[in-house]
Backbone as a printed PyTorch tensor [residue, N CA C, xyz], in Angstrom:
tensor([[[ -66.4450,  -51.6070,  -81.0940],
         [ -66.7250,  -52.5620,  -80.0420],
         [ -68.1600,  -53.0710,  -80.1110]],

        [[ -69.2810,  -52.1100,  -80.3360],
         [ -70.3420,  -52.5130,  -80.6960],
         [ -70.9090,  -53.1090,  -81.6430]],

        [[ -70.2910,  -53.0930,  -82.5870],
         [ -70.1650,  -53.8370,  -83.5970],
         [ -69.8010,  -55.4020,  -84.0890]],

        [[ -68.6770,  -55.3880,  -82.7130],
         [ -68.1960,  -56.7660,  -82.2320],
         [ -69.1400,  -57.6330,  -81.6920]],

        [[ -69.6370,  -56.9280,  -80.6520],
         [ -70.6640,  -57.3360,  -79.7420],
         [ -71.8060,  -57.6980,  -80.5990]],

        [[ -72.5080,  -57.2180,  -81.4180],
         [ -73.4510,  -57.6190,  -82.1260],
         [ -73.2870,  -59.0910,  -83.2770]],

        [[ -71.9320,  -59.0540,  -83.3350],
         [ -71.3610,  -59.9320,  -84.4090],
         [ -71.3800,  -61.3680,  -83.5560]],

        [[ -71.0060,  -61.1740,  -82.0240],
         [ -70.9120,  -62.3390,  -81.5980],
         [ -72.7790,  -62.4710,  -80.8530]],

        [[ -73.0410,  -61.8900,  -81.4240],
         [ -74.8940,  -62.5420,  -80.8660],
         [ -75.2250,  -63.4270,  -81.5530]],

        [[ -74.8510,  -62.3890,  -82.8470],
         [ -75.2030,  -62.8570,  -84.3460],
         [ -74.6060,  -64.3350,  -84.6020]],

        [[ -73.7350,  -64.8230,  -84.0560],
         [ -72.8710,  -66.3650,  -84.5150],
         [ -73.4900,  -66.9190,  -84.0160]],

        [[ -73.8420,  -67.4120,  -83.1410],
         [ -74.5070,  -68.9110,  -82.6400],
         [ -76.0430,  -69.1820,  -83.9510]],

        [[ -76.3930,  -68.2350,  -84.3060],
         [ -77.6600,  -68.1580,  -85.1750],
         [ -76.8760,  -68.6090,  -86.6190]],

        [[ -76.0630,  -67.5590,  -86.7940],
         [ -75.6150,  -68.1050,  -87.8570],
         [ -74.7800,  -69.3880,  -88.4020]],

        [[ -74.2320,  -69.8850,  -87.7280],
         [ -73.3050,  -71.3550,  -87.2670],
         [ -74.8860,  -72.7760,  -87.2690]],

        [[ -75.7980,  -72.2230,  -86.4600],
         [ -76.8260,  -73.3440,  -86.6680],
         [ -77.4100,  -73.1000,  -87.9490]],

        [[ -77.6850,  -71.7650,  -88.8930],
         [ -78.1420,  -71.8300,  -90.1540],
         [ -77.3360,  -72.7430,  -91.0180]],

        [[ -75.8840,  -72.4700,  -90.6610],
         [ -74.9620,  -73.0510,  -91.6240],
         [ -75.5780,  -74.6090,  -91.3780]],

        [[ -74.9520,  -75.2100,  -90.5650],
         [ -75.2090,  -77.0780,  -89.9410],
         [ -76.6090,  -77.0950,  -90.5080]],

        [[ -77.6170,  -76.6020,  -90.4340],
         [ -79.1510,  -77.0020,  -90.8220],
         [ -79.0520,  -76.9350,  -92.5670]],

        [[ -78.3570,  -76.4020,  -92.7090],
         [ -78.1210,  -76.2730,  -94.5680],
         [ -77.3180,  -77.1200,  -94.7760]],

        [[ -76.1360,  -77.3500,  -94.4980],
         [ -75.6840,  -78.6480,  -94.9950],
         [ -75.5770,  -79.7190,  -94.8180]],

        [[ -76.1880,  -80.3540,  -93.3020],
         [ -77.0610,  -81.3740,  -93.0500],
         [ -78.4640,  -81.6090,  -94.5970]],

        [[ -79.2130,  -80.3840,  -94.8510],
         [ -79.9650,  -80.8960,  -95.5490],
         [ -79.6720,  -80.6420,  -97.1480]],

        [[ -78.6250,  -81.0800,  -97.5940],
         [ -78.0480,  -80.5650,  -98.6080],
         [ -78.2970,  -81.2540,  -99.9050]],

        [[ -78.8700,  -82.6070,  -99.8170],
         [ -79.3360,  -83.3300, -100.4350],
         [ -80.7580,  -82.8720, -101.1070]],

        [[ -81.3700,  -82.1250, -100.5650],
         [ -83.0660,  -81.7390, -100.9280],
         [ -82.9740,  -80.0040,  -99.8850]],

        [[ -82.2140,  -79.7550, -100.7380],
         [ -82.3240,  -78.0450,  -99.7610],
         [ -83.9820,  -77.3580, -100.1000]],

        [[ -83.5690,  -76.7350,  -98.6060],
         [ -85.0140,  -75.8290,  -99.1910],
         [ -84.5890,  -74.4850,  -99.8490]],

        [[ -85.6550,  -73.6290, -100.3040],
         [ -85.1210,  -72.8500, -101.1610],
         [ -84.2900,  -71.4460, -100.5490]],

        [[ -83.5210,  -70.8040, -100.6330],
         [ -82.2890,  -69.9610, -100.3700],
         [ -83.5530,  -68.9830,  -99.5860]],

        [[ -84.0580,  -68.4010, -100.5840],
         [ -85.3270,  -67.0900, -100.4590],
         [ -86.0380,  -67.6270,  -99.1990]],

        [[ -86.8030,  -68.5980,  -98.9700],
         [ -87.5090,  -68.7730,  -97.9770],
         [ -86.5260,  -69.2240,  -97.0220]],

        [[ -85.0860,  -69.5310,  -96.2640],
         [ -84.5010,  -69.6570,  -95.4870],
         [ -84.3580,  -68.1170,  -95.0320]],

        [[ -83.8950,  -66.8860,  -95.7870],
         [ -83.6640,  -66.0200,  -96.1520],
         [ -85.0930,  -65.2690,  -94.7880]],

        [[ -86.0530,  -65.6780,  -95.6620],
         [ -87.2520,  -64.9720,  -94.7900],
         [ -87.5410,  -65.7300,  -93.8960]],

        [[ -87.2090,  -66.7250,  -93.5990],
         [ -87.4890,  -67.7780,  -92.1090],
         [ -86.8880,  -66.7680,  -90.6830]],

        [[ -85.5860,  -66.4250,  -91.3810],
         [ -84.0750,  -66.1370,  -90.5730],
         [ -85.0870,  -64.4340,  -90.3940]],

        [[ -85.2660,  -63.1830,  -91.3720],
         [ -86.0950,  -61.7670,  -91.0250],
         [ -87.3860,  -62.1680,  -89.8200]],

        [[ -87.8240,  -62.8700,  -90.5920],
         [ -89.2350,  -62.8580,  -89.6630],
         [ -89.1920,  -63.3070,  -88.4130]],

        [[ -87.9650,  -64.4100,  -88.2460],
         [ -87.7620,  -65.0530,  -86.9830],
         [ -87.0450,  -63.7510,  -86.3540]],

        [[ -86.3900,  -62.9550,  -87.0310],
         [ -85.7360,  -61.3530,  -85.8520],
         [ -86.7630,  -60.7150,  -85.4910]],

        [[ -88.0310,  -60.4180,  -86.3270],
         [ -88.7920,  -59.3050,  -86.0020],
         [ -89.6310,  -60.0240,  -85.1230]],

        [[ -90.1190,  -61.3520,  -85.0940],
         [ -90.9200,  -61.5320,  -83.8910],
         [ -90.4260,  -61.2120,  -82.5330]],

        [[ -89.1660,  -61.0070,  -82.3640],
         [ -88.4650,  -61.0270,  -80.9790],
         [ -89.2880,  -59.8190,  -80.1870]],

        [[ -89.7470,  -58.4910,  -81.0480],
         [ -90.2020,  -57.6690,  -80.6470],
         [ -92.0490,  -57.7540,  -80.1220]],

        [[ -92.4540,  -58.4210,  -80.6880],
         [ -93.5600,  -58.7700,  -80.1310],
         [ -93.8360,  -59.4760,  -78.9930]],

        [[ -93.1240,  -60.7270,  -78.7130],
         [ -92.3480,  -61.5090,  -77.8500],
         [ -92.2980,  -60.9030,  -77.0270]],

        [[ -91.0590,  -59.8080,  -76.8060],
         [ -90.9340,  -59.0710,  -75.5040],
         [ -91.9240,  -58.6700,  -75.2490]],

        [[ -92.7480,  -57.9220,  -75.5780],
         [ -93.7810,  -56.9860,  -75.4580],
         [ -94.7250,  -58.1680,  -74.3760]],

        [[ -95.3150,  -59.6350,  -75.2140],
         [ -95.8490,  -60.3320,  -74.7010],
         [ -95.4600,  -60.8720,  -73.2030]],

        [[ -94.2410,  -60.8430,  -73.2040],
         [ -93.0380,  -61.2040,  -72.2490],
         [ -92.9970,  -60.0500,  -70.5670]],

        [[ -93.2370,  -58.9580,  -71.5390],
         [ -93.1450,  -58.1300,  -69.8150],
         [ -94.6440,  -57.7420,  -69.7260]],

        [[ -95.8300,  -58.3110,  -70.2500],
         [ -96.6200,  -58.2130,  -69.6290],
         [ -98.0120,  -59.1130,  -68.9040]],

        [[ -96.7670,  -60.6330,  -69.1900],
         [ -96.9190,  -61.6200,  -68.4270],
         [ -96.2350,  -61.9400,  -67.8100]],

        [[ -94.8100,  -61.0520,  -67.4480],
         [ -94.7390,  -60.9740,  -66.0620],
         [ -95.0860,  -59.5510,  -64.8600]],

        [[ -95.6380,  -58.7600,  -65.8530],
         [ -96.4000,  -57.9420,  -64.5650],
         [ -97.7700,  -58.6640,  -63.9440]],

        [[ -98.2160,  -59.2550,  -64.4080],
         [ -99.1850,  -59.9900,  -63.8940],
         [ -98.9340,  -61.3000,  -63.5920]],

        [[ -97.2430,  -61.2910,  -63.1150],
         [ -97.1180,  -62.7910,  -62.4840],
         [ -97.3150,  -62.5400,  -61.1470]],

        [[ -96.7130,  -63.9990,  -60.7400],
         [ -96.5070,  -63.8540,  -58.7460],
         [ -95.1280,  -62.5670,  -59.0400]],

        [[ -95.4340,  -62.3750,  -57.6350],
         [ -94.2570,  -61.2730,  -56.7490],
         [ -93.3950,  -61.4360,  -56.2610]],

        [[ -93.8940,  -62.7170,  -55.5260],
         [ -92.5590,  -62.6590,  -54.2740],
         [ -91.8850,  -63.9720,  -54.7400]],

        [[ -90.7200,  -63.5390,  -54.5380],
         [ -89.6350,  -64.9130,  -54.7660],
         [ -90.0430,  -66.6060,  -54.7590]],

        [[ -89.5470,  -67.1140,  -55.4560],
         [ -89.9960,  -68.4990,  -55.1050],
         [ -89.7050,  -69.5150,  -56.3810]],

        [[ -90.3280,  -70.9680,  -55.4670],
         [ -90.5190,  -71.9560,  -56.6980],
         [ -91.3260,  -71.4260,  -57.5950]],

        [[ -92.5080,  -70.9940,  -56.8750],
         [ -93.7550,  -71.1320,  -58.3670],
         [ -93.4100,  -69.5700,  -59.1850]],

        [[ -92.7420,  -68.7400,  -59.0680],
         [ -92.5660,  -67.6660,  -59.7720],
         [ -91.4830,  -68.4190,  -60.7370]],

        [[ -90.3880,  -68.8840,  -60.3920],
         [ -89.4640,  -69.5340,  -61.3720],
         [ -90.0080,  -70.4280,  -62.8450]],

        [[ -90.7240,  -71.0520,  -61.8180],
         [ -91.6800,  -72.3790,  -62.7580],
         [ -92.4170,  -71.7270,  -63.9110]],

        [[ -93.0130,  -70.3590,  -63.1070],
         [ -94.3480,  -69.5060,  -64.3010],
         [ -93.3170,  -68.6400,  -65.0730]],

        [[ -91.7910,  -68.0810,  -64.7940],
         [ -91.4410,  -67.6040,  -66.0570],
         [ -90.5100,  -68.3540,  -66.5110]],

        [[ -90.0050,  -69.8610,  -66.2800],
         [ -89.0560,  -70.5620,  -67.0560],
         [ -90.2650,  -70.7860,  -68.2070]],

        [[ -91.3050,  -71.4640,  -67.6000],
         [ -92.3390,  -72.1940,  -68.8970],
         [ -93.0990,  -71.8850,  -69.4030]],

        [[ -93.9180,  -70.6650,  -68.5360],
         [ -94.8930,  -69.2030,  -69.4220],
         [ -94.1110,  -68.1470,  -69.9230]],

        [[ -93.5130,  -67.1480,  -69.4280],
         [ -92.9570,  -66.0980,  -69.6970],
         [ -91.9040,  -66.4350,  -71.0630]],

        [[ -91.0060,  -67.2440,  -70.7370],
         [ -90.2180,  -67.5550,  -71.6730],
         [ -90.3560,  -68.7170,  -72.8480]],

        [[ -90.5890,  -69.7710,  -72.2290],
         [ -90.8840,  -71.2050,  -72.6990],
         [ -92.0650,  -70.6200,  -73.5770]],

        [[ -93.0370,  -70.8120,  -73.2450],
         [ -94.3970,  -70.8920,  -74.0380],
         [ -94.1490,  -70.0990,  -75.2990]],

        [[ -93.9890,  -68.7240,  -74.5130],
         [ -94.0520,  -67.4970,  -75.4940],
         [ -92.8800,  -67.6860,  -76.6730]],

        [[ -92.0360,  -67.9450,  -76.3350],
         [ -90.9560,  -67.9130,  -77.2550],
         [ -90.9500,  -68.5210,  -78.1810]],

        [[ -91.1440,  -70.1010,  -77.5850],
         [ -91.5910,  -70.9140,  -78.7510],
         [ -92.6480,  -71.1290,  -79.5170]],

        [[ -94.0090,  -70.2170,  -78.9590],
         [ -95.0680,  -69.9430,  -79.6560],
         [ -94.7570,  -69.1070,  -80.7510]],

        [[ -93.7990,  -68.2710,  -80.6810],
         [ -93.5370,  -67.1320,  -81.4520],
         [ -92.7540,  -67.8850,  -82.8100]],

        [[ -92.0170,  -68.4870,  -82.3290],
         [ -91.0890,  -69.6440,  -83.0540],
         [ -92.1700,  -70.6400,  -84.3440]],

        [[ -92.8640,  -71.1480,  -83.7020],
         [ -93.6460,  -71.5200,  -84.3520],
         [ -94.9530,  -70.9240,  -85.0770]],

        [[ -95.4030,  -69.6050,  -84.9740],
         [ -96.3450,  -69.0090,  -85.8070],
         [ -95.1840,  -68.4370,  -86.9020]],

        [[ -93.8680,  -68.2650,  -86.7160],
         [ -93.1590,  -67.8220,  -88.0920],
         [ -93.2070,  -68.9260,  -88.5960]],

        [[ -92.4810,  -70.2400,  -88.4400],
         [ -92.4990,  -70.7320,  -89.2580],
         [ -94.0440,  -71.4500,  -90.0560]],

        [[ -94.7760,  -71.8500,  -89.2960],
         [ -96.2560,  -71.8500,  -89.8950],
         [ -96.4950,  -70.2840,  -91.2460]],

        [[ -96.2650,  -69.5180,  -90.4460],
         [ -96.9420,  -68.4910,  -91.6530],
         [ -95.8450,  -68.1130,  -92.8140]],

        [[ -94.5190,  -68.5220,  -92.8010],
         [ -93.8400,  -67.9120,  -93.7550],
         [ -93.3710,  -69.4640,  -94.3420]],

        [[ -92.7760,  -70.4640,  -93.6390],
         [ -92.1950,  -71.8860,  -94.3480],
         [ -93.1520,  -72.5980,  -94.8020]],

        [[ -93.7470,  -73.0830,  -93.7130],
         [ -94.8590,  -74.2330,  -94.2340],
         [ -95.2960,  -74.5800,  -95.2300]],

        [[ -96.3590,  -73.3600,  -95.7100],
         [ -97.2350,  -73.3870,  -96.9190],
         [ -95.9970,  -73.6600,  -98.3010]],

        [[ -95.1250,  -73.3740,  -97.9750],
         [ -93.9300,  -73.6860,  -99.3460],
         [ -92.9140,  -74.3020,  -99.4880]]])
């Protein structure tokens, strides 16, 4: 069952690798560096969190608009896609 469960996390990632590869199928990039785009983009998740619960211990407290606002677009937004983008800067880019 757990196994299942992990398999269906795993599809939505893998289904957009597929479409982004054969959309660019004409001038692919190379197998190896998709390969390490896809590792490095898993292991940041762990840093992420880390960054993640400890900008929200030092968020607001009490319920509200502005607590929503600071972890839709700091907590999550910012961070995530900051994270998103230092992989691909440090592992795609340069190649």
């Amino acid at each position: 069952m757990n196994l299942l469960l992990s398999l269906s996390g795993a599809l939505p990632a893998l289904v957009g690798m597929f479409i982004v590869h054969w959309l660019d199928r004409r001038r692919p990039e190379p197998l190896r560096t998709l390969v390490r785009v896809a590792i490095f983009g898993a292991l940041i998740a762990v840093p992420v969190i880390i960054v993640q619960l400890i900008m929200k211990a030092f968020g607001p407290d009490q319920p509200g608009y502005w607590n929503s606002f600071y972890t839709s677009y700091f907590v999550a937004g910012l961070v995530e896609e900051s994270g998103k983008l230092a992989v691909i800067m440090l592992v795609a880019w340069r190649r």
